[in-house]
N, C-alpha and C positions, 0 to 999 in steps of 0.2 A: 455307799455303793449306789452308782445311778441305775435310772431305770433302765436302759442301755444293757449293762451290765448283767441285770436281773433278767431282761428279758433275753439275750443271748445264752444264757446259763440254764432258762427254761428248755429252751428250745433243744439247746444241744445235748443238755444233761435228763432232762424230764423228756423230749420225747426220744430218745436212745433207747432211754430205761423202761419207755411206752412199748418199743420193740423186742428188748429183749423179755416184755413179762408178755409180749404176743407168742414169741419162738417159744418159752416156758410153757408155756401153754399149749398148743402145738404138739407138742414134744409127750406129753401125757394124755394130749387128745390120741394121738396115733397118726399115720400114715393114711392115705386117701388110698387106698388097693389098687381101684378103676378108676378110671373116668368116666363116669358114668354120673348124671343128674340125682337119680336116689342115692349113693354110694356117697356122692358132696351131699345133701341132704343129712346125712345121719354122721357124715363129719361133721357139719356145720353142727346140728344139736350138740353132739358130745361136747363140742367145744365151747357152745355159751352155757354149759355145764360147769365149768373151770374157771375158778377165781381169777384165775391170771389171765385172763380174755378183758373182763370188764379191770382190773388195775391196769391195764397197755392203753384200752382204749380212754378212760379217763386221763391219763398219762399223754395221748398223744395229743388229746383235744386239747389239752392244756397247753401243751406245744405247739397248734396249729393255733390256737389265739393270739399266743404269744408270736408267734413268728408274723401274724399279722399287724401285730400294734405292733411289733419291729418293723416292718417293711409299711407303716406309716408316715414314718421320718427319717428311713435311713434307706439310701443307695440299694438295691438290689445287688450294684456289681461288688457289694460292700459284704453284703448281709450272707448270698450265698458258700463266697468261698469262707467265711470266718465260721459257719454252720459247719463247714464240712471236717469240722473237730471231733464230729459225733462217729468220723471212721473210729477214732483212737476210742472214745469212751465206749465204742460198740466191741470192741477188742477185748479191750479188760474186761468188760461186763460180762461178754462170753466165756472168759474167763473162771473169772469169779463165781457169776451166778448162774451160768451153763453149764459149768465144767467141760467147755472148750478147748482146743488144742491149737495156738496160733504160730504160723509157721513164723521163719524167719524171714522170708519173702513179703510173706503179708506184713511183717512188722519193719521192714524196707520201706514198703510201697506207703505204708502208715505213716511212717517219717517224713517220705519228699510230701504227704500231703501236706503236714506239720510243720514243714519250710517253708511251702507255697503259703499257706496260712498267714503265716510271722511274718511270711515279704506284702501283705495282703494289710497287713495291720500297719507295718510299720512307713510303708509308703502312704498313710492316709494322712 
């Protein structure tokens, strides 16, 4: 497997899963009530209280590096749309490890991205 490869799979796959342990997290912090500056305040603590806060962001960092030595050597108008895979791994992970509910619409709209993708690839 080249590095190409590896790093595309960071990005899409590690930082997705950076997200979805962000929403995990999230999700056991609670709901922000107000908006109000103390009320963010004492969400933000609870939340860097939560394991799945620091695995998202280690998760993303690693995908923001990655997505930088990718977009060292390859095309931008390359790099972007072939990331945008991370709709479909955001789906299933919701899925999976949200216990999310994905409509058929959203798994429509998941596909033409998945077309646009593969006419993205295979035009190069």
């Amino acid at each position: 497997m080249t590095l190409e490869y590896i790093l595309f799979i960071l990005v899409i796959v590690v930082g997705t899963g950076g997200e979805l342990c962000l929403g995990r997290a999230m999700k056991e912090t609670g709901e922000l009530k107000r908006l109000h500056p103390s009320d963010a305040m004492r969400l933000l603590g609870r939340a860097l209280r939560v394991k799945w806060i620091w695995i998202g962001v280690a998760m993303m960092a690693t995908a923001f590096f990655s997505l930088v030595t990718l977009l060292s050597f390859e095309e931008v108008s390359f790099v972007v749309p072939v990331t945008a895979l991370s709709y479909l791994v955001g789906a299933v992970g919701g899925i999976f490890f949200l216990g999310e509910r994905v409509s058929w619409q959203r798994w429509v709209g998941i596909g033409l991205v998945c077309i646009g993708v593969t006419m993205v690839v295979i035009s190069r």
